[in-house]
RONUTOR-454257 format. One line per field, with one value per residue (C-alpha): residue number from 1; residue in one letter; x, y, z. Coordinates in nm, 4 decimals. Layout:
BEGIN
pos	NUM / ...
code	a / ...
px	X / ...
py	Y / ...
pz	Z / ...
END
This chain:
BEGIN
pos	1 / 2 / 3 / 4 / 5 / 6 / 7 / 8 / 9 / 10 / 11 / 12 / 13 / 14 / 15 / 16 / 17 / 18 / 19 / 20 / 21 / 22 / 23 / 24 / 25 / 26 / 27 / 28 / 29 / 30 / 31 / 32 / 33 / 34 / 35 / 36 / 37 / 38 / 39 / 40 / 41 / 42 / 43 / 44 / 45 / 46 / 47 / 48 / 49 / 50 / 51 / 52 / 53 / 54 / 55 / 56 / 57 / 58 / 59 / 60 / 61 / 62 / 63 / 64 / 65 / 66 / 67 / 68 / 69 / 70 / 71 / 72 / 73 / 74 / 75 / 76 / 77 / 78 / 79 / 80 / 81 / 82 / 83 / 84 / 85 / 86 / 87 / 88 / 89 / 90 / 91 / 92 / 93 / 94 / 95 / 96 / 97 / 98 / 99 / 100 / 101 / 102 / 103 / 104 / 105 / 106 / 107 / 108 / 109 / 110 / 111 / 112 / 113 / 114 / 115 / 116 / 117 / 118 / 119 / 120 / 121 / 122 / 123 / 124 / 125 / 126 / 127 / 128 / 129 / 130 / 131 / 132 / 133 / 134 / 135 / 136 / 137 / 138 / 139 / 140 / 141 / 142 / 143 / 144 / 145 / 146 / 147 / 148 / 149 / 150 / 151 / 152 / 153 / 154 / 155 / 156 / 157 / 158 / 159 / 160 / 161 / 162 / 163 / 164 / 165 / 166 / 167 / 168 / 169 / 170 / 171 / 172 / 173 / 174 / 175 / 176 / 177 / 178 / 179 / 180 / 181 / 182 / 183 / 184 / 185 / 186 / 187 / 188 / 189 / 190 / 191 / 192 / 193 / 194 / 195 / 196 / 197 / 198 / 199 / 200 / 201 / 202 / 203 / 204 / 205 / 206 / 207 / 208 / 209 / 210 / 211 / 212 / 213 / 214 / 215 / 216 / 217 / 218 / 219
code	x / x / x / x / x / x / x / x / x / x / x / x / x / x / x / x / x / x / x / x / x / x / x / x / x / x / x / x / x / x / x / x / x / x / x / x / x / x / x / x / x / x / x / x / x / x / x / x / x / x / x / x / x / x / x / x / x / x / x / x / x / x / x / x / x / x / x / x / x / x / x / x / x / x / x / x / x / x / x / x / x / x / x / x / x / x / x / x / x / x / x / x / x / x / x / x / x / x / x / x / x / x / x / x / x / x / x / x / x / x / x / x / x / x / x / x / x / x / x / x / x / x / x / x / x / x / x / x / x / x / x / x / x / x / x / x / x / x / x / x / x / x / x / x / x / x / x / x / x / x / x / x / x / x / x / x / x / x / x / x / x / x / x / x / x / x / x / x / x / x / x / x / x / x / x / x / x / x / x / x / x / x / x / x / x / x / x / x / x / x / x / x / x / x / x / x / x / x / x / x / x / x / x / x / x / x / x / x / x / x / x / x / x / x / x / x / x / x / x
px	-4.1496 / -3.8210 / -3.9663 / -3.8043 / -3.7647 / -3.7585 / -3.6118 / -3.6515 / -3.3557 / -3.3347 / -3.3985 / -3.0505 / -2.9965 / -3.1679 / -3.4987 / -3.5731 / -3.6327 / -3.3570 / -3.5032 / -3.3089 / -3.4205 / -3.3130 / -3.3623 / -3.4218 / -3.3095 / -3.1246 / -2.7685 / -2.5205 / -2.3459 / -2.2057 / -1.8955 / -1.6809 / -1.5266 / -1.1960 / -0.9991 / -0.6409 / -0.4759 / -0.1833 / 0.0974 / 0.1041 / 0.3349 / 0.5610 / 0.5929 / 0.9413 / 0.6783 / 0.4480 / 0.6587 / 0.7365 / 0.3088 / 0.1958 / 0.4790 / 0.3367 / 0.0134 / 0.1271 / 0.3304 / 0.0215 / -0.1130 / -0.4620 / -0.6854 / -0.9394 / -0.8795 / -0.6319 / -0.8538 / -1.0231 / -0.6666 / -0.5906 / -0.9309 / -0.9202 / -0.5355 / -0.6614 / -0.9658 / -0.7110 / -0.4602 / -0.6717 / -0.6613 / -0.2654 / -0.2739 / -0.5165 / -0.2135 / -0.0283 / -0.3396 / -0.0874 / 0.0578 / -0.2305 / -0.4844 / -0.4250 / -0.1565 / 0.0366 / -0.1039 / 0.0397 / 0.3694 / 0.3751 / 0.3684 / 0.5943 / 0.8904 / 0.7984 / 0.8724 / 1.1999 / 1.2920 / 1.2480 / 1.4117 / 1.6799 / 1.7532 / 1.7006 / 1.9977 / 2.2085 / 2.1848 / 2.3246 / 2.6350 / 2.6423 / 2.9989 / 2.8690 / 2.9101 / 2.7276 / 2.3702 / 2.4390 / 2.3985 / 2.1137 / 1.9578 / 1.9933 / 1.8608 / 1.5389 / 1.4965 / 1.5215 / 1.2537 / 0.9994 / 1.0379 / 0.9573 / 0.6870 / 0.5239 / 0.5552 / 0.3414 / 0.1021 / 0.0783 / -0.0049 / -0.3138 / -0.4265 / -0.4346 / -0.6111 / -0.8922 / -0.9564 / -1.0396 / -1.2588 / -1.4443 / -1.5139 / -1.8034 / -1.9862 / -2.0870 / -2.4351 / -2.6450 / -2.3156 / -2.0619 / -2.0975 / -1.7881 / -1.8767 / -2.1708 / -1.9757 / -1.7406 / -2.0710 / -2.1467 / -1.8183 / -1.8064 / -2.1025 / -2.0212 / -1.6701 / -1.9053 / -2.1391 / -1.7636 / -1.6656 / -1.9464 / -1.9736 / -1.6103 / -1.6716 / -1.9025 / -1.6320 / -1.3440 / -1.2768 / -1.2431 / -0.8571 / -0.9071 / -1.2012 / -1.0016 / -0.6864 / -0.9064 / -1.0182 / -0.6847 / -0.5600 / -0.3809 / -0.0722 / 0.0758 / 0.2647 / -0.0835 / -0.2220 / 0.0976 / 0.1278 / -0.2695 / -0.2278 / 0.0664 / -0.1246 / -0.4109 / -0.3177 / -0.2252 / -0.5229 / -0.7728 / -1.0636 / -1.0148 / -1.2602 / -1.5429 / -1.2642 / -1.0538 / -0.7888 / -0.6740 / -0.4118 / -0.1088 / -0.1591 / -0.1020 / 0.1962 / 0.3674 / 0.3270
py	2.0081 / 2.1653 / 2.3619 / 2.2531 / 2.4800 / 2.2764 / 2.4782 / 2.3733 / 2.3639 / 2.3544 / 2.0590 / 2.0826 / 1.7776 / 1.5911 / 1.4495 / 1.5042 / 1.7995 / 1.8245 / 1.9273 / 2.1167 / 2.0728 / 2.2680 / 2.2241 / 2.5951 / 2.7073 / 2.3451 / 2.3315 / 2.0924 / 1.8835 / 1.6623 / 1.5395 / 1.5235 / 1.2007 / 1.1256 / 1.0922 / 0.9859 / 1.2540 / 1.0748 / 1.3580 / 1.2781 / 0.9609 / 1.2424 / 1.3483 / 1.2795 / 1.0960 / 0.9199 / 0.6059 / 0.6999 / 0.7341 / 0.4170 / 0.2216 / 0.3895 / 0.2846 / -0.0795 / -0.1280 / -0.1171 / -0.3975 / -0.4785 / -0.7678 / -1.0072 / -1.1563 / -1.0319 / -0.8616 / -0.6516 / -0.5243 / -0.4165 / -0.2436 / -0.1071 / 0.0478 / 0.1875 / 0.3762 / 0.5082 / 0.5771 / 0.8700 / 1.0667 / 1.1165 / 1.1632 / 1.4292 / 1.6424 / 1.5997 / 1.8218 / 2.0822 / 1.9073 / 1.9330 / 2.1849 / 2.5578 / 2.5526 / 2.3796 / 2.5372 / 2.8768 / 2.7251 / 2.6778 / 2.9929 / 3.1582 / 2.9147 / 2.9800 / 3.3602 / 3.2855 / 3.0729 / 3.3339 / 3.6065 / 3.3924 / 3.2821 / 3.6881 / 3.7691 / 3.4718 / 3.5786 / 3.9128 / 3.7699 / 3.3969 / 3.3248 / 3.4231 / 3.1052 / 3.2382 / 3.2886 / 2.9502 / 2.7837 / 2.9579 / 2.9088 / 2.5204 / 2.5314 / 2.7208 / 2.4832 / 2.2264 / 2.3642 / 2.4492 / 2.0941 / 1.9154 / 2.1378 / 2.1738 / 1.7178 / 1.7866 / 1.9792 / 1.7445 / 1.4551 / 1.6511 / 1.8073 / 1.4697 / 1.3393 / 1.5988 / 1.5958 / 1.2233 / 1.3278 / 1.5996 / 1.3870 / 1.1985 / 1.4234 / 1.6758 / 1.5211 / 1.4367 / 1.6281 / 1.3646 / 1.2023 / 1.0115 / 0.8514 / 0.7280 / 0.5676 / 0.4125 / 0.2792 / 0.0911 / -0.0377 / -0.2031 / -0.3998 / -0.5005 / -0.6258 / -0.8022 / -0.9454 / -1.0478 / -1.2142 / -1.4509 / -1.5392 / -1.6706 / -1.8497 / -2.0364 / -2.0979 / -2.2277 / -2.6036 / -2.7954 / -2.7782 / -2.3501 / -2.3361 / -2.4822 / -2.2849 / -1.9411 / -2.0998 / -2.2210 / -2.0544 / -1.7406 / -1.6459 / -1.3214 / -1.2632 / -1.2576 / -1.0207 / -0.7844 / -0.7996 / -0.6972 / -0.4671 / -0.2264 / -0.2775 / -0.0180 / 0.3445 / 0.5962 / 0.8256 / 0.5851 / 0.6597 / 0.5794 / 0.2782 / 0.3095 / 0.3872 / 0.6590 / 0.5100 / 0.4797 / 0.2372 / 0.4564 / 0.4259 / 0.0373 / 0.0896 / 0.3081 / 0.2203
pz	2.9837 / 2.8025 / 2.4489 / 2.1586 / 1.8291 / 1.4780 / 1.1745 / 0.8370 / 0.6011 / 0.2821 / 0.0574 / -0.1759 / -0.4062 / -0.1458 / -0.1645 / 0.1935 / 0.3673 / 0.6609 / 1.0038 / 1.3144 / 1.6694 / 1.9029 / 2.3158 / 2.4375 / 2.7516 / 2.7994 / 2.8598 / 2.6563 / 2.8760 / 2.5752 / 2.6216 / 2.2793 / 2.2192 / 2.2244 / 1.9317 / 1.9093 / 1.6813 / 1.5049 / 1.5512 / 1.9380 / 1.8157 / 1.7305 / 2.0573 / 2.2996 / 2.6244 / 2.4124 / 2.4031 / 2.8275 / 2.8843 / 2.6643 / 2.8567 / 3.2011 / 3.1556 / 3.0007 / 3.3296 / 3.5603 / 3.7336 / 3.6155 / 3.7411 / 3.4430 / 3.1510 / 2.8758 / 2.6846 / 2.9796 / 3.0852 / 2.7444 / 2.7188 / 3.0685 / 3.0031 / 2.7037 / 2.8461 / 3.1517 / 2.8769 / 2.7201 / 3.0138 / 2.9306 / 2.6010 / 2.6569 / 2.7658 / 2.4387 / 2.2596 / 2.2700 / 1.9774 / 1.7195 / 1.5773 / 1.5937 / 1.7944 / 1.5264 / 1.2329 / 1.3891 / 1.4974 / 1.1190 / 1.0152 / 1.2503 / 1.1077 / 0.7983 / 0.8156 / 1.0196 / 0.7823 / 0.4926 / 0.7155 / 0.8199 / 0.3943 / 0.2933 / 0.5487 / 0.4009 / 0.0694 / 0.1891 / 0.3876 / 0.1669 / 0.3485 / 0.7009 / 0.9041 / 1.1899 / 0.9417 / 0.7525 / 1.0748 / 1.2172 / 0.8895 / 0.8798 / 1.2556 / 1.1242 / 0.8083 / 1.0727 / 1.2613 / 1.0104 / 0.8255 / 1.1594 / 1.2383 / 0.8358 / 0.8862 / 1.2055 / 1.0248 / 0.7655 / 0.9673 / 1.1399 / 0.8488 / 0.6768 / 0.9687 / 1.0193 / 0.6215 / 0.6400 / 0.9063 / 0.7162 / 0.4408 / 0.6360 / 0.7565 / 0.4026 / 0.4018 / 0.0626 / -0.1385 / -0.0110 / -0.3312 / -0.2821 / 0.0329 / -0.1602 / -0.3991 / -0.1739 / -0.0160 / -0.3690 / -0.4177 / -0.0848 / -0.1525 / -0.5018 / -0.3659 / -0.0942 / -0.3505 / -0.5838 / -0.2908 / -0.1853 / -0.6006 / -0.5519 / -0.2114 / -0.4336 / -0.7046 / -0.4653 / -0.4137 / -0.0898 / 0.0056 / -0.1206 / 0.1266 / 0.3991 / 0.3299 / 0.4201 / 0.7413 / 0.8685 / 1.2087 / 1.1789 / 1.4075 / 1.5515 / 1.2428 / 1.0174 / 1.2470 / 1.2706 / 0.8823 / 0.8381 / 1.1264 / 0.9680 / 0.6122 / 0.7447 / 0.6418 / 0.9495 / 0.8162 / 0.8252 / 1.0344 / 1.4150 / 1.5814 / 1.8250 / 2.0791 / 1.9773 / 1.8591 / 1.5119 / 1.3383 / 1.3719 / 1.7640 / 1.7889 / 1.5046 / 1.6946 / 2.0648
END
């Protein structure tokens, strides 16, 4: 039978005592999930790959082809990780110092044509790739903020809000008249769902699948 090692942490804030096991001499064949990363809308073949993948013939109902193109869609956007993480954060940094070595040489030669325009094309530059940044950054913080343990205080309150909204809401439901009641159940159309849709923030958390809202706003 595979030995397992427990380590005991400690306590913190917490009431509880948090516990470690560990599976020696086992190897991790955990997968990581896939998570859309929202600066991949930036790039020139996203709209070409979700349109790729759109075209192909599927057989079942409507909502199995939309989940089955969706699972097969990962597998390309899996080539666009170029576009996020480290890879960004340094691309940052190196147009940042061109840019400030490109504005020190202006300032020498102000009326030089030839270093105003390479200096515009290296503001260019860094302000596309610093908005890049941006977008991950903002991303991966959202993602960091669930997962500080018994010191994510403001999860916890977010936690007790939602339920006191929940417990505000059902008080109303039994408030409302007839023809109010009726007007929450009415059908809802395409342009309901669109307007609800584009009302999540991009940053929001992503769903059991991957994907997060500013995937379906911008494909």
């Amino acid at each position: 039978m595979p030995a397992y090692t427990a380590i005991f942490l400690p306590e913190g804030i917490s009431d509880h005592c948090p516990l470690s096991l560990k599976l020696s001499n086992a190897m991790n064949i955990r997968r990581k999930p896939f998570q859309y990363c929202n600066s991949w809308s930036q790039h020139p073949e996203f709209l070409n790959i979700v349109n790729e993948v759109s075209q192909e013939q599927t057989e079942g109902c409507r909502m199995f082809q939309i989940v089955k193109k969706l699972k097969g869609l990962k597998l390309k956007l899996k080539m666009l990780k170029k576009y996020q993480h480290s890879s960004i954060i340094k691309e940052v940094n190196n147009d940042r110092e061109a840019l400030e070595n490109a504005q020190k040489d202006l300032q020498g030669r102000p009326g030089d044509p030839n270093l105003q325009s390479i200096e515009k094309e290296k503001w260019q530059k860094f302000r596309r790739s610093s908005y890049m940044a941006e977008i991950i950054l903002q991303q991966r913080s959202k993602a960091t903020l669930f997962g500080l343990g018994d010191d994510n205080t403001r999860c916890f309150y977010y936690v007790i809000k939602h339920k006191r909204l929940e417990q505000a809401t059902t008080q109303l439901m039994d408030k409302l008249i007839v023809a109010q009641q009726l007007e929450l159940v009415k059908p809802f159309g395409r342009k309901e769902v669109k307007h609800a849709l584009f009302s999540i923030r991009s940053n929001k958390s992503p769903g059991p699948d991957g994907y997060s809202s500013d995937f379906f706003k911008t494909a």
